[in-house]
Each structure stands twice: as C-alpha cells, then as structure tokens.
C-alpha positions in Angstrom: 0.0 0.0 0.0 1.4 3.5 -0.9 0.4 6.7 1.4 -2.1 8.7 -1.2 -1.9 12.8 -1.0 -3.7 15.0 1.6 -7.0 15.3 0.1 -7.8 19.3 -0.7 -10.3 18.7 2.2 -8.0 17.1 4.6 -5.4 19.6 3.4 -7.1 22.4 4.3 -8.2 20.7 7.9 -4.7 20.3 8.5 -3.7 23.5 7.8 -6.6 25.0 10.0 -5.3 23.3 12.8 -1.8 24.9 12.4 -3.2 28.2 12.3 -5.7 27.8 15.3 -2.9 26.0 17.5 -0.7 28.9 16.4 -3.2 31.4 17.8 -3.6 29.1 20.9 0.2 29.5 21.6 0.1 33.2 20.7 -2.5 33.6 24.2 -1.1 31.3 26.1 2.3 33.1 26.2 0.5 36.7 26.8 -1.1 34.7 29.6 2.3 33.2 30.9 3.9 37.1 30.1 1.1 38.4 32.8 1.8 35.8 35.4 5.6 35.8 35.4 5.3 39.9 35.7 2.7 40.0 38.7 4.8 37.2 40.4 7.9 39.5 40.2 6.4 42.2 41.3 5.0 40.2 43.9 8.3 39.1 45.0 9.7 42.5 45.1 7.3 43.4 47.7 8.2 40.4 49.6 11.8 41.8 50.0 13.4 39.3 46.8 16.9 40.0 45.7 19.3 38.2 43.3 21.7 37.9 46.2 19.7 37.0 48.8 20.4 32.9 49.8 16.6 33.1 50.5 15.7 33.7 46.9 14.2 30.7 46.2 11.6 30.5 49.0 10.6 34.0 48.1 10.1 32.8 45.0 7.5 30.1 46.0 5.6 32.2 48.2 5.2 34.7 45.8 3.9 31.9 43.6 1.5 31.0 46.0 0.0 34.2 46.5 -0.5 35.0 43.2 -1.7 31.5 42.4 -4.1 31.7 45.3 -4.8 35.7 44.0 -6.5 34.8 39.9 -7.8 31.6 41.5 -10.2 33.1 44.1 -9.1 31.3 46.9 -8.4 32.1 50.4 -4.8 33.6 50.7 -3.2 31.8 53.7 -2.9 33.2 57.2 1.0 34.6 57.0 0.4 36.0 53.2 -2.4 37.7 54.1 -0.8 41.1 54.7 1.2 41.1 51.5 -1.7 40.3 49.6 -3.2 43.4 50.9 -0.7 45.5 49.9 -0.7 44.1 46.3 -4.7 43.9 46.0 -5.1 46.4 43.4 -2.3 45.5 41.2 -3.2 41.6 41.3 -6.7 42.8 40.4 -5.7 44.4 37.2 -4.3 41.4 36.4 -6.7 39.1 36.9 -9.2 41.3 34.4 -6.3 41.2 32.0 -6.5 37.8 32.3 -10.4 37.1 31.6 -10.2 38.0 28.4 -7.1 36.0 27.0 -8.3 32.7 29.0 -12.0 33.6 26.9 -10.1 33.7 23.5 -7.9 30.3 24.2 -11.2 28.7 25.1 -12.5 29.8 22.0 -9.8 28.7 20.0 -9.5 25.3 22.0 -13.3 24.4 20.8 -13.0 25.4 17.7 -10.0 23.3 17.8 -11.9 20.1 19.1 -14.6 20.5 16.6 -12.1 19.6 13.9 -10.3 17.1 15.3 -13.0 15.3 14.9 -12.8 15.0 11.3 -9.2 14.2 11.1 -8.1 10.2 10.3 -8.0 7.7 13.2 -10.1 10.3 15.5 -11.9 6.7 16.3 -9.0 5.3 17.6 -7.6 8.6 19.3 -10.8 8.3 21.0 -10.4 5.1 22.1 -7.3 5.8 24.1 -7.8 7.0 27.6 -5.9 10.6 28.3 -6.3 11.7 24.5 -9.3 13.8 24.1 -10.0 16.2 20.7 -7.6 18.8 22.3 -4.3 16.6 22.7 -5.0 15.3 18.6 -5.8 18.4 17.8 -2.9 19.9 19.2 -0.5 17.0 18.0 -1.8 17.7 14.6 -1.4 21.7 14.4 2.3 20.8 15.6 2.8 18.0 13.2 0.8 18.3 10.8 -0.6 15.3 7.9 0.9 12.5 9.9 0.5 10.1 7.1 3.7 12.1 5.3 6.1 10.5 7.8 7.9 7.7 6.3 8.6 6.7 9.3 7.7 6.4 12.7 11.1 8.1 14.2 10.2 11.0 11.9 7.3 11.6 13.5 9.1 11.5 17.1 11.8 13.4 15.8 9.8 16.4 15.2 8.2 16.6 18.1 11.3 16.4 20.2 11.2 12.9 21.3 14.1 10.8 19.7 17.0 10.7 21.3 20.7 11.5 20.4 23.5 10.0 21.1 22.0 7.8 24.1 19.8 11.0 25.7 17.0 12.5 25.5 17.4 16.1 23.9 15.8 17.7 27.1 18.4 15.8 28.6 21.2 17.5 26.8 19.8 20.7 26.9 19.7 20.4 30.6 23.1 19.6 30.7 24.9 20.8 27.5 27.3 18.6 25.3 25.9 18.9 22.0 27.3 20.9 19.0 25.6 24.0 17.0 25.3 21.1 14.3 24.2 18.7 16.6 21.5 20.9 17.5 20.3 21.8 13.8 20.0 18.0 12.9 18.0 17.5 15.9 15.5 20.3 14.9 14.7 20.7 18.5 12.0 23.0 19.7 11.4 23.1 23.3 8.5 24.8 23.0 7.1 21.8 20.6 8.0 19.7 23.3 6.9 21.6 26.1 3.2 21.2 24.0 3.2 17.4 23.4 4.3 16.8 27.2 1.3 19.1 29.0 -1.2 18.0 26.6 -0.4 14.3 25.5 2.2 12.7 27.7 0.9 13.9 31.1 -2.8 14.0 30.8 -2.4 10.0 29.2 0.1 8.9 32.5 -3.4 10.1 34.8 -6.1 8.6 32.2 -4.2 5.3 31.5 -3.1 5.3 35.4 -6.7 5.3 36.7 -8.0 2.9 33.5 -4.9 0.9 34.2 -4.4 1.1 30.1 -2.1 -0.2 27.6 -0.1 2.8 28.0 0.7 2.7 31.1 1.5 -0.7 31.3 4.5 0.8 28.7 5.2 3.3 31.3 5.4 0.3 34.0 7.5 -1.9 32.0 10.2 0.8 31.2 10.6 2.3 34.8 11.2 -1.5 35.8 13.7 -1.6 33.1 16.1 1.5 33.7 15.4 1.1 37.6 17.5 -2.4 37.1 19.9 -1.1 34.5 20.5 2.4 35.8 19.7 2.7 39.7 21.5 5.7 40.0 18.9 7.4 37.9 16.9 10.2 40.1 13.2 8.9 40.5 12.1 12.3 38.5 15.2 11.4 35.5 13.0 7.3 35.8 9.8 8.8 35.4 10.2 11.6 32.6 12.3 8.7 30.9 9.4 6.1 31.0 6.9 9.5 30.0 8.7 9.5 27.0 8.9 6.0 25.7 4.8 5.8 26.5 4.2 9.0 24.5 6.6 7.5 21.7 4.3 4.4 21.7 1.5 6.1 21.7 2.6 8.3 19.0 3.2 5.4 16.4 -0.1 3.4 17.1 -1.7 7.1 16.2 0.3 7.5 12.7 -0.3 3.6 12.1 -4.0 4.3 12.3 -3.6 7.3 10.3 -1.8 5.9 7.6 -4.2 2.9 7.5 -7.2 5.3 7.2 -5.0 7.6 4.4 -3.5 5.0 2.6 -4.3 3.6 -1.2 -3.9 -0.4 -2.3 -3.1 -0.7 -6.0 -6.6 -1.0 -7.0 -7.4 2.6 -5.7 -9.3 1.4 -3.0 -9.3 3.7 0.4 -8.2 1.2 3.5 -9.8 1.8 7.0 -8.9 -0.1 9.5 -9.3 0.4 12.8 -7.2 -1.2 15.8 -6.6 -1.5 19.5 -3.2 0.1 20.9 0.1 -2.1 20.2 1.9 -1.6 23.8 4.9 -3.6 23.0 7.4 -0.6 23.1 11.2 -0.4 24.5 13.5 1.6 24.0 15.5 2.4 21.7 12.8 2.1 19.1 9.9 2.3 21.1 
C-alpha cells in the first residue's frame, strides 16, 4: 500500500489546525507574560533580591499568593498582609486575564470541533488521556501524519528521539551537543513543552486510573532502567518512561492514520481500525 496525498479537504483541515494551535500559543504566552510579571512584582514586595540565599523561597511564596490571588481562593494566614498591599495591582491582572483565557477557550473548541474530522479520531478516542484537544494539538504541531515515512520521523519532530543515548531535554539540561548537533536535531522546546502538557501527562493520569495499555509501557520501562540504571533520580525514571509511553502512543496514532489515508493498488481507500500495540522499549519504542 502506498500513502495517497492529503486530500484538498484534509489539506485544508490540517492547515486550519496549524493556524488555530498557532493562535492558541500566541494567548497562552501573553497569559504566561502576565503571570511571570505579577509574580515578580510580587516578589519584590516580599523583600526578593538576586543575592539574597533566601531567593528561592521568596520565589515560591510569591507563587502561591499570586496563584491563590487569579484563582479566588483564600490567601493563607502569614500572606495575608502582602496580599493586601498588592490587592489592586493583582486585580488588574486578573481582568487582564479574563479576556485572554476567553479567547484560548474559544480557540480550544473550535479546535476540538475539527479534530474530529481528522483520520483515526476513532481510535484517538479510544485511548484513555487523549481527548479532541491533545489530537488536535498534535496535529497543528505535526501536521498530515501520514507524510512521515517513518515512525522516528514523527518523534523526531516533536522532540522525542534521542541523540546519542539522551533524550534532547536531557542535553539541553546539561549541555554537550554541537551547533550542528542541534540543527540536525531540529529541536524545539516549545514543541516539546506542548506534546508533554497535553499528551504525555494527561495520558500517564487517564491510562493510570484505566490501568491502560499505555501505562503498562510506562510500568514496564521504569522497571527496566530502575534495574539497568539505579543511579537514575526517580524524577530522570519517570520523565524517561513518560517519554517512551508518548513515543508508543505516537506510532499506534500514525499507524491508524496511515491505515485510514493510505491507497492499495486497486485505488481502493483502507480503514482499518485497531486496538493500541503496547509492545514498546527503547531504543525504538
């Protein structure tokens, strides 16, 4: 079977997706931009200085106040004065707010509404953990998933294959690679940053509480590296095992895609629809 063309209609789903998850980014980061500026000014008032050993706790409780602030909830007892003092300014910035978490929304459901049209939406939505919003995001990011020859590609794109032995977030962490390492890696944290808050950690909770396929993946890996690398930090274990369950995830979507976007010789359109294949390790998972 040979993959057929986006069809003008798919085409132009596909490309509607990129622009709405463009626009979904685009008020997401004047969100984030609003919050990181209240919580510094926040932590100015709280007496916060580059130099000060106690940085970091500053930091947290100004996190909490403003967190507890645009939520509504009760600030607690020892904040209480300091929220006082900041009462008008965090006001202002929770009705700056309203309006950019009204526009996502809008963009999120529009969003949803055509993932729904999109190849192998049967199967996505047979998979505990992802709902219209995680395909729909995976496809404004990716794009036709049917034009990946193969499944590496795919993970490659979105920030998942390794190099050399380590995950890229790995080496960013820690440094190592070269300026061409880098531009063969086509690494985009923010890509990555997308695929893990909307695909990988929302399907650890679903396929944890379902006790799904996927999460058997996650099980089988953290066994693995826990006996091969015990020096690993339970967070380095768990991000690891994230990784190789979102990978697996990831090829059973494009196998499902391609089957449903795929042409035999006679010209005749396959659909097929199957359960999840959990028989991923790493590498290759």
């Amino acid at each position: 079977m040979r993959t057929a063309p986006a069809s003008p209609a798919l085409q132009s789903l596909l490309d509607q997706l990129a622009e709405l998850q463009l626009r979904r980014k685009f008020y997401i980061s004047l969100t984030n931009k609003q919050v990181n500026a209240i919580r510094a000014l926040t932590r100015r008032a709280l007496g916060w200085r580059a130099d000060d050993e106690g940085r970091e706790k500053i930091n947290a409780r100004a996190a909490r106040i403003v967190a507890s602030a645009l939520s509504g909830k009760a600030q607690k007892p020892e904040d209480e004065a300091a929220f006082a003092a900041l009462a008008a300014d965090l006001a202002v910035c929770a009705a700056v707010l309203q309006p950019l978490a009204e526009a996502r929304a809008e963009v999120e459901k529009d969003m949803r509404r055509a993932a729904r049209k999109l190849p192998a939406y049967d199967f996505a939505k047979s998979v505990h953990g992802l709902g219209d919003l995680g395909l729909a995001v995976l496809v404004g990011e990716a794009g036709n998933l049917a034009s990946y020859p193969k499944k590496g590609h795919l993970w490659k794109r979105l920030g998942l294959a390794p190099m050399h032995g380590q995950a890229l977030s790995t080496w960013r962490r820690t440094g190592g690679l070269s300026a061409d390492d880098w531009t063969a890696a086509g690494y985009s944290p923010r890509r990555r940053a997308e695929v893990y808050a909307v695909i990988s950690e929302p399907l650890f909770r679903a396929q944890s509480v379902a006790d799904g396929p996927y999460r058997a993946i996650y099980d089988r890996r953290r066994a693995a590296t826990e006996a091969a690398h015990p020096d690993w930090p339970k967070l380095h274990s768990h991000m690891d095992a994230l990784r190789v369950m979102t990978k697996s995830l990831l090829r059973d979507l494009r196998n499902e895609w391609r089957r449903a976007s795929c042409t035999s010789p006679d010209g005749q359109v396959a659909h097929a629809l199957r359960t999840p294949s959990p028989k991923a390790t790493e590498p290759g998972a």
